[in-house]
PASEBA-1860 file (N, C-alpha, C; in nm, 3 decimals):
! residues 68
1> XXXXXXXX> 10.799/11.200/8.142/10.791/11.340/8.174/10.921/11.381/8.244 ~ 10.986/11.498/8.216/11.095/11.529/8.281/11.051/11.701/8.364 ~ 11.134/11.712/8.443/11.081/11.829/8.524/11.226/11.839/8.561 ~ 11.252/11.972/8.634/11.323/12.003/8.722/11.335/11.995/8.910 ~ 11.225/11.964/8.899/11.142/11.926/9.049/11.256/11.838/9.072 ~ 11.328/11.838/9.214/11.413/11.734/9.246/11.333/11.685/9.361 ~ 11.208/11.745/9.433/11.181/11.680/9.566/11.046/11.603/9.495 ~ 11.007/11.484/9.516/10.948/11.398/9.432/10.942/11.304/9.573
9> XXXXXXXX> 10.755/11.319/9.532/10.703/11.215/9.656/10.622/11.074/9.579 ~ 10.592/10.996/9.576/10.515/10.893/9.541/10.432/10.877/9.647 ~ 10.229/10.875/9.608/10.126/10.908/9.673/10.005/10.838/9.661 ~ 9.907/10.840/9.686/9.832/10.813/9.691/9.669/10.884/9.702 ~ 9.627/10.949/9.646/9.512/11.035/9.633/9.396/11.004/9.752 ~ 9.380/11.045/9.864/9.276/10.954/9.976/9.190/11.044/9.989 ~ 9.195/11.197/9.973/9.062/11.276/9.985/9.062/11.347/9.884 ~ 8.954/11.440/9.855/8.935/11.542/9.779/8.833/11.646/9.814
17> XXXXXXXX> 8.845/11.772/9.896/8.753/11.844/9.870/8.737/11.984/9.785 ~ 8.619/11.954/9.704/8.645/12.055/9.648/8.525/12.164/9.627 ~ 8.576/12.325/9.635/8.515/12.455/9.650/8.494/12.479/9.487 ~ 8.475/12.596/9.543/8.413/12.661/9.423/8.526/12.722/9.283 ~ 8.614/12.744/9.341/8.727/12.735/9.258/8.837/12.689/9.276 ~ 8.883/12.636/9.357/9.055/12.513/9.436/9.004/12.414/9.518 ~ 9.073/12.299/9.518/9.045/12.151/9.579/9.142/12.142/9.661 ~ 9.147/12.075/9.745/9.238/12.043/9.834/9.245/11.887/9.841
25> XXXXXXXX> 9.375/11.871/9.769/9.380/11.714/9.744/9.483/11.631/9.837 ~ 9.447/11.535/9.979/9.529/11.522/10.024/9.577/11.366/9.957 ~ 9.728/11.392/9.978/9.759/11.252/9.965/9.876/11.184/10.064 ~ 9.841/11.040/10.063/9.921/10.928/10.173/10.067/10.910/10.065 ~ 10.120/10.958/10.156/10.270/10.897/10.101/10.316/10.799/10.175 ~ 10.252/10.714/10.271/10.356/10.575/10.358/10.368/10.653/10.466 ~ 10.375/10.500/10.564/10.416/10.515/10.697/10.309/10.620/10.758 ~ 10.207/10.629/10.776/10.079/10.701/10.812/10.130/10.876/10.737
33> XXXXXXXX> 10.200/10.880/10.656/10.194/11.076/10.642/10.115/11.128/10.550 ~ 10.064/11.214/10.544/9.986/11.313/10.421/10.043/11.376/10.398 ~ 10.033/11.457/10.260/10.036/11.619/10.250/9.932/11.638/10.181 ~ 9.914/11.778/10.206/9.808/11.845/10.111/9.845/11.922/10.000 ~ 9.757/11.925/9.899/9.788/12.026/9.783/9.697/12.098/9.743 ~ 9.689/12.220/9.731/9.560/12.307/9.686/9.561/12.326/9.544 ~ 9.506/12.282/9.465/9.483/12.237/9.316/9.372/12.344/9.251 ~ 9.382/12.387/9.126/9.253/12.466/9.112/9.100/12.336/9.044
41> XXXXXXXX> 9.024/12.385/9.032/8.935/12.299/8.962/8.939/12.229/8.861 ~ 8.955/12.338/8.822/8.994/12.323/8.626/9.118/12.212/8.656 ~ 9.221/12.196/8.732/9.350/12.143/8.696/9.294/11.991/8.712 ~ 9.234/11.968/8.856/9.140/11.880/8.904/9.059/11.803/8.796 ~ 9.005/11.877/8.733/8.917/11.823/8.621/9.004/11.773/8.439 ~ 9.098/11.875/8.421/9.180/11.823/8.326/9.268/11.642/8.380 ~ 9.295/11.681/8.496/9.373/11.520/8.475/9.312/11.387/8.528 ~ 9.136/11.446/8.542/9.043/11.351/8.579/9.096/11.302/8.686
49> XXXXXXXX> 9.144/11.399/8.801/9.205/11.327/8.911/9.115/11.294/9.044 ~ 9.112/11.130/9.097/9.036/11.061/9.131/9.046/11.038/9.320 ~ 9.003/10.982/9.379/9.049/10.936/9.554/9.111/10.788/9.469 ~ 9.216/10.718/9.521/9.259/10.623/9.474/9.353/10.615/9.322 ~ 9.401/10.729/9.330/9.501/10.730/9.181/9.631/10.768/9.282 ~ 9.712/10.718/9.159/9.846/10.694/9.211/9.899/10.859/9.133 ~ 9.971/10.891/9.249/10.060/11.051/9.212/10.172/11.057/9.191 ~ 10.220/11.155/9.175/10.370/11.178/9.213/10.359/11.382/9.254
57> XXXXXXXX> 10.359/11.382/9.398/10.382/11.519/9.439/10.505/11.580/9.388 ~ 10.501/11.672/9.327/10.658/11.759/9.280/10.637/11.852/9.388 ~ 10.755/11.897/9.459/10.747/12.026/9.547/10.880/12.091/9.584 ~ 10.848/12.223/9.559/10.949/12.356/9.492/10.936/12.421/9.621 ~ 11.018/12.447/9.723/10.966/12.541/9.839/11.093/12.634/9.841 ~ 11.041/12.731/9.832/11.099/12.890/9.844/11.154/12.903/9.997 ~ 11.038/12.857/10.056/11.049/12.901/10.221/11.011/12.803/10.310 ~ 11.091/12.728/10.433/11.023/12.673/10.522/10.974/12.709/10.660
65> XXXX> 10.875/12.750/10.693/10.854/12.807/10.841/10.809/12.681/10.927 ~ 10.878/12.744/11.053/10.790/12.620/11.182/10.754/12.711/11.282 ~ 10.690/12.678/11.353/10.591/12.733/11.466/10.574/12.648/11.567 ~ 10.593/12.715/11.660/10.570/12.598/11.814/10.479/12.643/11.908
END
């Protein structure tokens, strides 16, 4: 698969909850960190995505905010 995505995480799928229409899929990337991803259902369900599958996070950020 090729993408344009240059920020590329390698993961680990450890939760999943999911609503009525978006999941929130967190995953372990090493060294204790997460991120989260809000996924729709449908996307969830097309790639039969599991707790314990191996990922690869792509992430495109427009904007970074911090807050203290």
């Amino acid at each position: 698969m090729k993408t344009s995505f240059r920020n590329q995480l390698k993961g680990t799928v450890k939760e999943i909850t999911k609503g009525q229409a978006v999941c929130v899929v967190k995953v372990d990337i090493g060294d204790g960190k997460k991120l989260s991803s809000i996924i729709t259902v449908d996307a969830l369900e097309d790639m039969d995505l599991k707790e314990g599958d191996e990922v690869l996070l792509l992430i495109k950020a427009t904007a970074v905010a911090i807050a203290k």
